[in-house]
ROTIKE-665171 format. One record per residue (C-alpha): x, z, y. Coordinates in steps of 0.02 Angstrom, whole numbers, plus 50000, padded with zeros to 5 digits. Example, Ala and Ser with C-alpha at 12.3 -4.5 7.8 and 13.67 -1.06 7.14 Angstrom:
# residues 2
506155039049775506845035749947
# end
This chain:
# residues 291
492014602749530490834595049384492144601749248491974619149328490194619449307490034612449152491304627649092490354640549185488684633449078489684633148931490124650848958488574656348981487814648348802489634654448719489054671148782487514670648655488414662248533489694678548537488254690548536487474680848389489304684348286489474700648346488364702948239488924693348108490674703848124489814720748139488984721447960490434710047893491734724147948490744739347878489744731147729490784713847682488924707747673488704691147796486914690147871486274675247889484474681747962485524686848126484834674648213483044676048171483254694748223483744686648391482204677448397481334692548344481954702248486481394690048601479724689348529479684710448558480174707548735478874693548749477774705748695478104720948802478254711648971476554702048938475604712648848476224731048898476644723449075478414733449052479684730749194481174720749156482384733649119481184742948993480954728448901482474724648872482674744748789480744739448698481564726248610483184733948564482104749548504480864737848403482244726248333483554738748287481994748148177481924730448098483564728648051483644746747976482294741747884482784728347800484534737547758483414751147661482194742947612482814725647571484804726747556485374743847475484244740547315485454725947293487194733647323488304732147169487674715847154488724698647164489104693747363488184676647344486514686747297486324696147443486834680247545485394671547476484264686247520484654685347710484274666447680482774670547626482454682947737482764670947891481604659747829480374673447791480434677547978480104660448041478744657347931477814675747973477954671848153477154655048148475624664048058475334675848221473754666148291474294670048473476084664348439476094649248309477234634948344477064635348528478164642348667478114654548744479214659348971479834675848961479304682749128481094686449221481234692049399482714678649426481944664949361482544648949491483654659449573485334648749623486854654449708487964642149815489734641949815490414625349918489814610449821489724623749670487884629249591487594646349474485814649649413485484668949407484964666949224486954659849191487794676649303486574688949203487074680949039488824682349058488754699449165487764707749034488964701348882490344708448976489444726948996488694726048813490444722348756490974737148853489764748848806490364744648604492034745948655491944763348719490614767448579491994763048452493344770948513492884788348620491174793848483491524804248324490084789548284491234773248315492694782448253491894785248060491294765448078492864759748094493664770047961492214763847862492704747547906494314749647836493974757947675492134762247614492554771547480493964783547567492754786947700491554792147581492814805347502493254810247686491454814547708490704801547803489064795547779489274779047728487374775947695486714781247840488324774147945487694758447861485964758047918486464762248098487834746248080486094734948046485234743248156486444740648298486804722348263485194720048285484934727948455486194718148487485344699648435483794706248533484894706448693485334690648655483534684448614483004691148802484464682648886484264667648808482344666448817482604660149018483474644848941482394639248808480984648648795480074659148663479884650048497479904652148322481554642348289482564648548416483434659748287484224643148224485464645848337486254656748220486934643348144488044637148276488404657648312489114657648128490554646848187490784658248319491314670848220492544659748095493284655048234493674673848296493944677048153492674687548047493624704848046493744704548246492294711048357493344703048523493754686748410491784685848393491474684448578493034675548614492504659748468490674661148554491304654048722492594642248634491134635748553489924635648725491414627148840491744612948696489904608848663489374610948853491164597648907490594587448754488824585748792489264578848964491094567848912490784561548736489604552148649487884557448611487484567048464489304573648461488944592448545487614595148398489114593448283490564601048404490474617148333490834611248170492294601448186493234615748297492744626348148493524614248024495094611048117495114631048126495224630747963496384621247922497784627148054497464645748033496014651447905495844670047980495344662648130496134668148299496134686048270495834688248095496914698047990497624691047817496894702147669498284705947544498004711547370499164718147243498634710247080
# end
């Protein structure tokens, strides 16, 4: 019965972790631009929701929408603002700008006099809750997290596949430059892509915000959600979700069975030995070129 709930708690983490690369895989797919400030739009979001449950006194549900709302505006933002001046450019230099960007974030956040370096409960109305089953213990915060990753990735599913809107992102995703001669608006398709990974990370930012609180460098978490989506490979939005609970379910058994210090670097070596048995990850697709 330990293994079981050791998975279940994995699953639960992997479930940010896949919401992290979703993101990661969303702009990949429609802008071949990785972004590493993903994360610190997480922390961001959870931040915003801090915000509008303390300070607005929202209920639960609304701030959950105040923080999608606040964090998707972000991340258009910075694709305007920040990202499109750069198009054209080499890969690497917009990579370094999300670097920067991340850091940016964190640094901006620990100026905020009421916020600093310290952190900060996210008010919850299942905080402590536990559910019994046999010798078997669920926290409510563990079921939420992993019944609201299953309905987000719903909700994109159907988005993608029954909208005129997800129908013209994934033909953008395929070819940016046919779309654009079919008449798609690739620049504004674009923004909404950023804006809507975003949203995304500020979900994850609220669920995880039971688990470790509101801080500045909770966005680091990124990191380990980059993995994620290497694993998934970085052309699948499924693989994304799919290499975030591979990821949760090896550190969580590894934190518990192996030696210490070993689930910090779990994620890594799964990616590595990814790599080296099948590069695309699990549901990657091999990109041919005819030279």
């Amino acid at each position: 019965m330990q293994i079981v709930q050791l998975v279940i708690s994995g699953l639960a983490q992997g479930c940010i972790y896949g919401l992290i690369a979703l993101g990661f895989v969303l702009i990949y797919k429609a802008t071949e631009t990785v972004n590493f400030a993903q994360g610190e739009l997480m922390m961001i979001g959870a931040f915003a929701g801090l915000f509008a449950a303390t300070t607005l006194g929202l209920p639960y549900w609304l701030v959950i929408l105040a923080a999608m709302a606040a964090t998707a505006l972000i991340g258009l933002a910075i694709e305007r603002v920040v990202l499109q001046p750069i198009l054209g450019h080499p890969a690497f230099s917009i990579v370094m700008v999300t670097i920067g960007l991340s850091y940016m974030a964190r640094g901006l956040v620990t100026m905020i006099p009421v916020v600093g370096t310290d952190t900060h409960a996210l008010p919850v109305p299942f905080r402590g809750e536990i559910f019994r089953l046999g010798t078997l213990v669920i926290s409510a915060e563990h079921i939420v997290i992993i019944a609201a990753t299953i309905v987000l990735c719903g909700l994109l599913a159907a988005m993608f596949h029954y909208t005129k809107v997800g129908i013209a992102m994934q033909a953008m995703s395929q070819n940016q430059l046919a779309a654009y001669y079919m008449g798609i608006p690739v620049k504004r398709l674009s923004g909404l892509i950023w804006g809507i990974s975003a949203a995304v990370a500020a979900i994850a930012g609220i669920l995880l915000a039971p688990l470790t609180f509101v801080h500045a460098n909770m966005g680091l978490i990124g990191i380990k959600a980059f993995p994620a989506a290497v694993i998934g490979g970085f052309t699948s939005l499924p693989g994304a979700i799919v290499g975030g609970l591979i990821i949760g379910v090896v550190e969580s058994l590894a934190g518990f069975y192996l030696m210490e210090g070993f689930k910090d670097v779990a994620a890594f070596v799964v990616v590595l030995l990814m790599l080296v048995f099948k590069p695309t990850g699990l549901f990657g697709e091999t990109a041919r070129k005819k030279v």
